[in-house]
C-alpha positions as CSV (number, residue, x, y, z in Angstrom):
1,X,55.4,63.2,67.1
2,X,52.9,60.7,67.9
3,X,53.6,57.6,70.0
4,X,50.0,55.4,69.6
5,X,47.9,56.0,66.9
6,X,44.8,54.8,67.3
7,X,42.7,53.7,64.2
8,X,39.2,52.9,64.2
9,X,37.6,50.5,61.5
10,X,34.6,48.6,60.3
11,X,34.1,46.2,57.5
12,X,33.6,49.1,54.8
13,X,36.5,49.9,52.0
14,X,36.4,53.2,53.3
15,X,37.2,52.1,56.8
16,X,40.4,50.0,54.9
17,X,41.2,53.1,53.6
18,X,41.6,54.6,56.5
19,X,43.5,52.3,58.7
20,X,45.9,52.6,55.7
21,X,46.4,56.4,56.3
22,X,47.2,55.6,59.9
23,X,50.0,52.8,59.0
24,X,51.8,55.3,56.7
25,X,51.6,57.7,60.1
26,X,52.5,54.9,62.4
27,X,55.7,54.4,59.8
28,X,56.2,58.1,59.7
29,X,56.1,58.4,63.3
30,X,57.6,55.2,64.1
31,X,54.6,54.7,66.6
32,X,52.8,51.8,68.1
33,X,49.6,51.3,65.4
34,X,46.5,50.4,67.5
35,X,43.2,49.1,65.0
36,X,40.1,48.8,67.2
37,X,36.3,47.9,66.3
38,X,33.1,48.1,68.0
39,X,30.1,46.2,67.3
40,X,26.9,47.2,69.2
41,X,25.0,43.6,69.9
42,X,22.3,43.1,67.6
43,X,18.8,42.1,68.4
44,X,16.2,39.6,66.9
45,X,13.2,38.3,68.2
46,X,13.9,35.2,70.3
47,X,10.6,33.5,70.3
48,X,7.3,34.6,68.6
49,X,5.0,34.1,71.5
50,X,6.5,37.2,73.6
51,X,8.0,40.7,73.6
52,X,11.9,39.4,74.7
53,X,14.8,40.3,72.6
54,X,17.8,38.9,72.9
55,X,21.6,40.2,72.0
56,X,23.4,38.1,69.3
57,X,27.2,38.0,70.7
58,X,29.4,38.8,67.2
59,X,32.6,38.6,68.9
60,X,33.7,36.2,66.6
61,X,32.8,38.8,63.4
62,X,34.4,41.6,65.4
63,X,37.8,39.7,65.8
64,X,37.9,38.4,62.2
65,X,37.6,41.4,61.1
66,X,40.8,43.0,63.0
67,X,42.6,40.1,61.5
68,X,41.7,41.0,58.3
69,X,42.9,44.8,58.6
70,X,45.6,44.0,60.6
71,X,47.0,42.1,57.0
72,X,46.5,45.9,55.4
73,X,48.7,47.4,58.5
74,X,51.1,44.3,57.7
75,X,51.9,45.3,54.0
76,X,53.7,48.5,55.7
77,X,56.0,46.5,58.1
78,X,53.6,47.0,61.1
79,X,52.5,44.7,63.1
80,X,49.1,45.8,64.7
81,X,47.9,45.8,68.2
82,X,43.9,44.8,67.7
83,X,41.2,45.7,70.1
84,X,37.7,44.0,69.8
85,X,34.6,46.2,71.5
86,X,30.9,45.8,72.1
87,X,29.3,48.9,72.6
88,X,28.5,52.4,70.4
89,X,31.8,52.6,68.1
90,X,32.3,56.2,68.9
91,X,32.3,55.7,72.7
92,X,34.2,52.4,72.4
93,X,37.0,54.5,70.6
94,X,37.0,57.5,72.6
95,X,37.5,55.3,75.6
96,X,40.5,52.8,74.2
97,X,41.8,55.8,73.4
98,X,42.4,56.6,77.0
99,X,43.0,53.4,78.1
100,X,46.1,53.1,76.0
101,X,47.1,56.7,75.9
102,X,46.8,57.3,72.3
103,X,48.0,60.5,70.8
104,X,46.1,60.4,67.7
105,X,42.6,58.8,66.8
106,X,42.6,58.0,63.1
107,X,38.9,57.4,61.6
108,X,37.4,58.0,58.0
109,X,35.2,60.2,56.7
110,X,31.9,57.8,56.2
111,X,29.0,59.2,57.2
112,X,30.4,62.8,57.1
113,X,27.9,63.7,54.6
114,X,23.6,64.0,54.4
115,X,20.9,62.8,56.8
116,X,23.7,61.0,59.2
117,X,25.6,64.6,59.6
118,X,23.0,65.6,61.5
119,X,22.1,62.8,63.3
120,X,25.9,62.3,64.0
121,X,28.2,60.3,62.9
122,X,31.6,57.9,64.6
123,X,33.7,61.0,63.1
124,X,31.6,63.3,64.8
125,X,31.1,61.8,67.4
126,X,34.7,61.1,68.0
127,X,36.0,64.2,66.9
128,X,33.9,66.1,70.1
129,X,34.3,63.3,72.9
130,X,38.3,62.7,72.2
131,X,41.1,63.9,74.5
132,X,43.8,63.7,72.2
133,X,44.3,64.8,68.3
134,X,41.7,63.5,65.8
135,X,42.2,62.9,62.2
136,X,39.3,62.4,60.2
137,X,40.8,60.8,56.3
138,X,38.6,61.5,53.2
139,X,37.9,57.9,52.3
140,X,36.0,58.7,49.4
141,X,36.0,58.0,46.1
C-alpha cells in the first residue's frame, strides 16, 4: 500500500496525536515512518538603536523535538527516520515529501477550524501543494 509515510509534527498534543495515526499506518503497511518538523526562524530586535532584526537559529529546539516524537513512533516497534527544517512548515513538508518519495503525508487537523481556515492552514496548505496522498487525522478532543 504505502512505502514512506511521511508525518509532519510540532510541539502540540495534537500534532503527537497525529504522528501516532501514521505509526499504526507505517505498522499496517509495513512502511518506512518518516517525522519531519519545520521551524520558520524567529525574529527579535537585535539592538535598540536601529531597525536590524536578526533570525534566532532553533535547530537545537527543532531536533529535540523529533527526538521526543520519535519515542511515541518507538512504542509501536518503529524506529523513525527524523527530518529537521527551517522554513514555512507546509512548504518544508511538501518538499521532503519529494525528496524522499513519500506516498502518504500524514498531518493533524489543527488549525482546520475559524479565523486560520481562511487564512490557511499546514493541512491546507499541504493538502493543495502535495504530490502524493494526504491524510489529514482529527486530532481533537
Amino acid at each position: 500500500m504505502f512505502e514512506k509515510v511521511l508525518v509532519g509534527a510540532d510541539d502540540s498534543v495534537t500534532a503527537r496525536r497525529a504522528v501516532e495515526a501514521a505509526a499504526e499506518i507505517a505498522v499496517m503497511s509495513k512502511s518506512e515512518l518518516h517525522i519531519a518538523s519545520a521551524d520558520a526562524p524567529k525574529s527579535f530586535r537585535a539592538n535598540t538603536e536601529g531597525e536590524r532584526f536578526d533570525a534566532v537559529n532553533t535547530e537545537g529546539e527543532v531536533d529535540s523535538l523529533l527526538q521526543v516524537l520519535s519515542f511515541v513512533a518507538k512504542k509501536y516497534g518503529i524506529v523513525p527516520i527524523l527530518h529537521a527544517s527551517h522554513g514555512d512548515p507546509a512548504d518544508a513538508l511538501v518538499s521532503m515529501a519529494d525528496e524522499i518519495g513519500a506516498d502518504l503525508i500524514v498531518v493533524g487537523n489543527r488549525g482546520m477550524k475559524g479565523v486560520r481556515r481562511v487564512l490557511g492552514s499546514v493541512p491546507n496548505s499541504v493538502a493543495h501543494a502535495a504530490n502524493c496522498s494526504v491524510l489529514i487525522v482529527d486530532t481533537t478532543d
